[in-house]
C-alpha positions as CSV (number, residue, x, y, z in Angstrom):
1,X,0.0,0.0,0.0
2,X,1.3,3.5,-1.0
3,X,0.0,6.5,1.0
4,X,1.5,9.9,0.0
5,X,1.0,13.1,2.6
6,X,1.4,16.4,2.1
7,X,3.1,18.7,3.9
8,X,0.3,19.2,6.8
9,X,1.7,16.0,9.1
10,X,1.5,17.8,12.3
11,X,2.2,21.4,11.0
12,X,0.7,23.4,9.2
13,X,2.0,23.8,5.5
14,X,4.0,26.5,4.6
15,X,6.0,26.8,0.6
16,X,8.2,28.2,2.6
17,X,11.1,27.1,-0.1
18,X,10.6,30.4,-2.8
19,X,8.8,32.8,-0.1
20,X,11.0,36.2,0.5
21,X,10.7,36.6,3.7
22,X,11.1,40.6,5.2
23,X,11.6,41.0,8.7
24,X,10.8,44.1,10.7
25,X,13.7,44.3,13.3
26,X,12.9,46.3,17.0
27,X,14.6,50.0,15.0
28,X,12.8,49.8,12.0
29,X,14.8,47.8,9.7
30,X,13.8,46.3,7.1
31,X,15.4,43.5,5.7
32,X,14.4,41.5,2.4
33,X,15.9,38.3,0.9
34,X,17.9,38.0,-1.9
35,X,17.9,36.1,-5.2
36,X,18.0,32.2,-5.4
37,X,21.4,31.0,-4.8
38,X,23.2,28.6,-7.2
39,X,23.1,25.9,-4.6
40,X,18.9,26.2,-4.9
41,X,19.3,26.0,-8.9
42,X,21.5,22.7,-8.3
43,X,19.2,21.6,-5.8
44,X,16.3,21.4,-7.7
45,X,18.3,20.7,-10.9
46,X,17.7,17.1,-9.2
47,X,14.3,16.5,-10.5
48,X,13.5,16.7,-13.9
49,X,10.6,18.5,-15.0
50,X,9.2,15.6,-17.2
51,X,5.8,13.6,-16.5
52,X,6.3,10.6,-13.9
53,X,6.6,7.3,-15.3
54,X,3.2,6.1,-17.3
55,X,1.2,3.6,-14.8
56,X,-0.7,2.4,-17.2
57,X,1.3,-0.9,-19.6
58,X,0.2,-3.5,-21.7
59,X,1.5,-6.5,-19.4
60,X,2.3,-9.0,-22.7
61,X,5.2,-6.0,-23.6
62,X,7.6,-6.3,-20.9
63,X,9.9,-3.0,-23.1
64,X,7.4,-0.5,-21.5
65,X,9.2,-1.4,-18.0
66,X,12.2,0.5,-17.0
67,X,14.4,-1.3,-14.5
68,X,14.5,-4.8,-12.8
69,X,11.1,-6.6,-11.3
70,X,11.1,-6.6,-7.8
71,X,8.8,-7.2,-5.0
72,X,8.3,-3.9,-3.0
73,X,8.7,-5.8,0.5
74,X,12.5,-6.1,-1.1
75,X,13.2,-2.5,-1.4
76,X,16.2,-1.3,0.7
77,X,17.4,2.1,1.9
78,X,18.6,4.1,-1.7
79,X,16.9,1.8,-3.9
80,X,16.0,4.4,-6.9
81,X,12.5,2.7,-8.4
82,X,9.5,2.9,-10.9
83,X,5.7,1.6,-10.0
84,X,3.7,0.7,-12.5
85,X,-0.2,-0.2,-12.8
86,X,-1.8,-2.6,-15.1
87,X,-5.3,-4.6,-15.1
88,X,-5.2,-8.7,-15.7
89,X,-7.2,-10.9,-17.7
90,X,-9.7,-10.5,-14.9
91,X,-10.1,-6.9,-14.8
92,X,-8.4,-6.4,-11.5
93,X,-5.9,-3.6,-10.9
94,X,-2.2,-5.2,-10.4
95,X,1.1,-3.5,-10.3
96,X,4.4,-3.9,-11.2
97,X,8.2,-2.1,-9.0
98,X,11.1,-2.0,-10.6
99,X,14.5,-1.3,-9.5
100,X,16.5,1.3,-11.9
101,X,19.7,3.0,-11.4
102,X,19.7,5.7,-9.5
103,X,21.5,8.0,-12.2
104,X,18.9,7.6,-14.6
105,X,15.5,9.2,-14.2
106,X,12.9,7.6,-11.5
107,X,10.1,8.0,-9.8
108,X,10.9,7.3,-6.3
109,X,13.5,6.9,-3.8
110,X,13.6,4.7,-0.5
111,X,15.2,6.1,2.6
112,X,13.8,4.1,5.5
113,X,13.2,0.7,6.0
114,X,12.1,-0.6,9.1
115,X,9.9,-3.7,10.9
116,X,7.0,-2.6,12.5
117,X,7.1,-4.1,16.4
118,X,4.6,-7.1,16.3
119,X,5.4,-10.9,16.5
120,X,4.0,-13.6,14.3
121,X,0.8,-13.8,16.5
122,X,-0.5,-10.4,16.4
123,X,-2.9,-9.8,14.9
124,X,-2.9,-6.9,11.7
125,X,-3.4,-3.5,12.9
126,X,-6.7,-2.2,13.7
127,X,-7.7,0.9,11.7
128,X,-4.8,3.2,10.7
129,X,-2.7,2.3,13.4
130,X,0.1,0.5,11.4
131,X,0.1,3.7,8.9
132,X,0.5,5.7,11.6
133,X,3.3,4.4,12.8
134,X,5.0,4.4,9.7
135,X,4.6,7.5,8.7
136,X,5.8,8.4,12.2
137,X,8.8,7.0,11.6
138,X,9.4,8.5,7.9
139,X,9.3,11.9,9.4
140,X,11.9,11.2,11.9
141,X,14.3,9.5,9.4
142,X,13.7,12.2,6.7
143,X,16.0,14.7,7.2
144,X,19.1,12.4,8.1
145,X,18.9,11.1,4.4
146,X,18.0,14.1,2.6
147,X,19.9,16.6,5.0
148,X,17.1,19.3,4.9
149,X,13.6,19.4,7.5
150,X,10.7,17.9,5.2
151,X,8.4,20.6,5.7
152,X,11.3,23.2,3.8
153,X,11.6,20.1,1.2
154,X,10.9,19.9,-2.3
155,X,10.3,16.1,-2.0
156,X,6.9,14.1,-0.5
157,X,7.1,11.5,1.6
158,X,5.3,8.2,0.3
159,X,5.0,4.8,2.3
160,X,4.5,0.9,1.7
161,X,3.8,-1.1,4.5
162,X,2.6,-5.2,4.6
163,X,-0.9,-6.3,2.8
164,X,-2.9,-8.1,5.2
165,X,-2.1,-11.0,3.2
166,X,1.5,-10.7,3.7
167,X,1.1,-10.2,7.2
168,X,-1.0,-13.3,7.5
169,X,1.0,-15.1,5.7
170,X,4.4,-14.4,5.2
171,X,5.1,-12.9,8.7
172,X,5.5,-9.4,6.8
173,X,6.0,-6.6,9.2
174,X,8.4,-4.5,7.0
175,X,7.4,-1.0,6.4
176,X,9.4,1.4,3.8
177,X,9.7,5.0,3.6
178,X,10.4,6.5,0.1
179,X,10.2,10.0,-1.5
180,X,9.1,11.6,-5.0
181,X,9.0,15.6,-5.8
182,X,6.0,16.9,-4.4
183,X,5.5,19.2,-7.4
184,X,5.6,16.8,-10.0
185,X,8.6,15.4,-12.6
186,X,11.2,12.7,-11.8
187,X,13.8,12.4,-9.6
188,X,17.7,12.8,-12.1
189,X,20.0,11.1,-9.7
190,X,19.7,10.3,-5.6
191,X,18.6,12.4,-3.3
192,X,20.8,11.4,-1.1
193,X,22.1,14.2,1.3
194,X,21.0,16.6,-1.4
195,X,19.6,19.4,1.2
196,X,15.9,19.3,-1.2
């Protein structure tokens, strides 16, 4: 399951990232900000203004897939990837990660990977607790990897955690944190310690 937030997770939302801000100091000064610096041009020069990857594939042409098939429980942290979205024989809605390179453009980046605390014979998550928690924990980890605070970020935080299935079943309690720009395009290389 994917979830994306927006910037409103226990703040309120601010674009705080092209704002001038002028500040009226105790004698009357007033001070305004100054142009974009080249570090903000190279920051953002990370994500290419381009539409995301097309979700929509015919299944029986396996070309329209960028990357390497993976399961998203396998994801790991800096694992650059691609989702894509396609409907079966039956009509129902299935989809498709791949791993790509991280110098080439993607979609999404993961960041945090962690196992939500619960042994084999709990039972799943009532309600949006397991969400919760997850997302909990991608805000805490967010700014070690990207080396900025995620409300001053250019980037949306996104989530996967276990199907009820897989919990059931497989003993899944992985979660995974992962990040896309929040304004749209693709993501040119890692984000990484790239202070978007």
């Amino acid at each position: 399951m994917i979830v994306g937030r927006r910037k409103s997770i226990g703040r309120a939302w601010v674009p705080i990232g092209r704002a001038c801000v002028i500040a009226v100091v105790a004698f009357g000064l007033v001070l305004g900000c100054s142009s974009p610096s080249a570090d903000d041009d190279d920051a953002e020069s990370l994500i290419v203004g381009v539409e995301p990857t097309v979700y929509q594939f015919d299944p029986n042409d396996s070309s329209q897939l960028a990357g390497v098939s993976t399961s998203p429980s396998d994801l790991t942290r800096g694992d650059c990837f691609n989702e894509y979205l396609y409907r079966d024989q039956a009509d129902f809605l299935q989809q498709v990660t791949t791993l790509v390179g991280c110098r080439t453009p993607h979609d999404r980046e993961a960041y945090h990977v962690a196992e939500y605390p619960a042994d084999d014979t709990e039972p799943y998550p009532l309600g949006d607790e397991l969400e919760r928690w997850t997302q909990d924990r991608c805000l805490e980890e967010f700014e070690d990897f990207i080396g900025l605070e995620y409300v001053l970020s250019l980037l949306e935080i996104g989530t996967i955690v276990p199907t009820f299935d897989a919990w059931l079943n497989d003993g899944d309690r992985k979660v995974i944190c992962f990040v896309y720009p929040a304004e749209g395009g693709r993501l040119r290389e890692s984000v990484r310690n790239s202070g978007i």
